[in-house]
N, C-alpha and C positions, 0 to 999 in steps of 0.2 A: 279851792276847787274852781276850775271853769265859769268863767259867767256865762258863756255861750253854751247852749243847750242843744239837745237834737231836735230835728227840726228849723233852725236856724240857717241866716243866713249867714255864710262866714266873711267877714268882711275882708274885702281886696288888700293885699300886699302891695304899695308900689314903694319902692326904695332902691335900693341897691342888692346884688347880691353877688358872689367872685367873680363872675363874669361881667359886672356895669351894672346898668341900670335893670330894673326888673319891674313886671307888674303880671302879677298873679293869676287874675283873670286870664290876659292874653296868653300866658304860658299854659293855661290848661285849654284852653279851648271847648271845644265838646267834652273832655276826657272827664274821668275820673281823677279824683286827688288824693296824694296822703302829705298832708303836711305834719310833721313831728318835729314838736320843738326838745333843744338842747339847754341844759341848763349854763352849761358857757362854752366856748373854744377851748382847747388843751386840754380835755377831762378825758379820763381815762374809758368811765364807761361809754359814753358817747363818742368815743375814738371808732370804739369795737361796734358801735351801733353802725355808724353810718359805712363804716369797710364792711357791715354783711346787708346795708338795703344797697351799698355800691354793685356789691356781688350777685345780689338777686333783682338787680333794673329789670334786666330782660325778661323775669317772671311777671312784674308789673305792668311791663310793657304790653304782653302778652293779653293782659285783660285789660286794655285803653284804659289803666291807669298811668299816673303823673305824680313823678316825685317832689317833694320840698320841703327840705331841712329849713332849721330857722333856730338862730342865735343871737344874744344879747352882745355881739361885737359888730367890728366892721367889718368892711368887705377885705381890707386889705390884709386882717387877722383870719380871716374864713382863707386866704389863699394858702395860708404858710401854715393850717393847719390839714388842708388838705393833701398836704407835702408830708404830715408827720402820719396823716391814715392810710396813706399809701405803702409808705416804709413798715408801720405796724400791721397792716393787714392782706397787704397786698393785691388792692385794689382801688382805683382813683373813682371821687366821685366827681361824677358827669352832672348830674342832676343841679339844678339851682340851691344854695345856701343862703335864705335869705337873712340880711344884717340887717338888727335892730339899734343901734349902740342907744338909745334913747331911750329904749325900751316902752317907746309911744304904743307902738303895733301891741306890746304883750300888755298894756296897762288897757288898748281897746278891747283884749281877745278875756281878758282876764285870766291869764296864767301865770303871775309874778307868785312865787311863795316867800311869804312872809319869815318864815320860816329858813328861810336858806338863802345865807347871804356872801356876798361877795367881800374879796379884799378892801373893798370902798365900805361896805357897808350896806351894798347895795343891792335889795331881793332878786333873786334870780330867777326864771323861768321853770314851770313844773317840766319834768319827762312827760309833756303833753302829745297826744296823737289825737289826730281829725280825719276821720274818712270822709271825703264831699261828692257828694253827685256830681253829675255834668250841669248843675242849675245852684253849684254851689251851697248848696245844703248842706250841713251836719249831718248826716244818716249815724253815724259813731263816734264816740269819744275815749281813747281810754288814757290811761294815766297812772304812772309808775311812780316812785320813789327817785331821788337821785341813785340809790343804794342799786338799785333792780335795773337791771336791763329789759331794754324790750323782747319780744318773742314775736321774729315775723313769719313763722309760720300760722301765728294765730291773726296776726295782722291779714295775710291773706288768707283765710279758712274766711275769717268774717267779710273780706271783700269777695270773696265768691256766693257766702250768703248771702251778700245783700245784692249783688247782681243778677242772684238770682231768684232773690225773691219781688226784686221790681219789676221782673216781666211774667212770673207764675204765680200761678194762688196758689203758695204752698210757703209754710214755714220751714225751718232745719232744725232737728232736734240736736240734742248735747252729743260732743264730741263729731258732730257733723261733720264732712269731708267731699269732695267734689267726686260725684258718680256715686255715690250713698244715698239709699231713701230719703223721700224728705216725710213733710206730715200735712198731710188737706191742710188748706186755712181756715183755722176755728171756726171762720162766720161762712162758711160755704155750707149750705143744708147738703143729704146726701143725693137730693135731687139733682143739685146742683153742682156737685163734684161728679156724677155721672155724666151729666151734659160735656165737662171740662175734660173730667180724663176719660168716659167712656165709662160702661156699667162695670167692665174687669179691669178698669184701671187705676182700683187702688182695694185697700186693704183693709175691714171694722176688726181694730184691735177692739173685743167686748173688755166692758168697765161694769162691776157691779153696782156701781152707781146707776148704773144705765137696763138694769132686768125688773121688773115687774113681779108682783109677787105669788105670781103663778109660774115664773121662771123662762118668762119670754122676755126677749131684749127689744127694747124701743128703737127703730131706725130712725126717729128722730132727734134723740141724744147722741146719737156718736159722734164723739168729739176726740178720738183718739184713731186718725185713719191714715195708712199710710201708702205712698207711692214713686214711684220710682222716679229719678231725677230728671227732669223735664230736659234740662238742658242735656242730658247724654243719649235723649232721644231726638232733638234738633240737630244736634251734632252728628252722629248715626243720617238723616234723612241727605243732611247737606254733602256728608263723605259719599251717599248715594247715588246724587244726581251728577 
């Protein structure tokens, strides 16, 4: 598992990566980030990864985020594999591939599996994913199997959660989706979600946990309250003006 947790700061990339030299921080700037490590260059599943975040840039681009693959080879092995995910997939990646061959960076981040090793002998890198704030933060961590590919629809489903729940007080419930309910933030009283979304601007799903036993419901237990997606109402005001 990860040593780096959420909450964390993810520490800077400088090395190399197919295009020369590279350094992490400067390449994201303000933006958002997803770094996903591979477990080596030439693997099949990781072919088909990186031809569909190749394919879906411009959806990340979309929401200032910033891509970066990352491998336990060199730069000049990241070139002549980007040559074989083009032919297989049909799409070149643009985005930085950062080279470890040292595998210093994965022994800092703590993503080596002990567990799965190379023709040397040598532990390879988990199917790591890191979602980073603009302040370089872990907000997300997930992590596959070698066996398992990723799923970037869920990749972005959780970067549009969490972008949007850094500027609303509101959580996303399961199966969440952009312009879909979301849910008041637990620790908002309903005074204070009235103040935020307005007295009709959300919704007391009633919880029997929450009726009295005369059969009236406490407004100051609701804890199950829901409202409509903040941001498709910003979006709506700006297409306005």
């Amino acid at each position: 598992m990860p040593t780096l947790g959420l909450g964390e700061t993810f520490p800077n990339l400088v090395g190399e990566c197919q295009d020369g030299d590279f350094d992490l921080y400067e390449y994201l700037g303000d933006s958002w980030g997803v770094i996903f490590m591979h477990p080596a260059d030439f693997t099949p599943v990781c072919t088909t990864e990186l031809g569909a975040a190749a394919q879906r840039e411009e959806e990340f681009n979309l929401r200032g985020v910033k891509l970066c693959g990352f491998s336990c080879n060199d730069a000049s092995t990241h070139k002549d594999w980007i040559t074989d995910i083009k032919a297989v997939t049909g799409h070149y990646v643009n985005f930085p591939l950062f080279a470890d061959p040292t595998r210093s960076h994965a022994v800092q981040i703590g993503v080596l599996d002990p567990s799965l090793k190379d023709d040397k002998g040598l532990p390879m890198t988990l199917r790591a994913l890191f979602i980073l704030s603009p302040d370089r933060v872990v907000k997300a961590a997930i992590i596959y199997p070698a066996s398992t590919g990723r799923n970037f629809d869920e990749v972005l489903r959780c970067l549009d959660s969490l972008q949007l729940t850094a500027k609303h007080k509101v959580a996303t419930p399961v199966d969440w989706t952009r312009g879909h309910d979301c849910i008041v933030d637990f620790s908002l009283s309903d005074a204070d979600a009235e103040r935020i979304f307005g007295k009709d601007g959300f919704t007391v799903i009633p919880c029997p946990s929450e009726q009295n036993g005369k059969g009236a419901w406490l407004p100051e237990k609701h804890y199950i309250r829901t409202t409509t997606d903040p941001s498709v109402k910003t979006d709506s005001m700006c297409a306005c003006q």
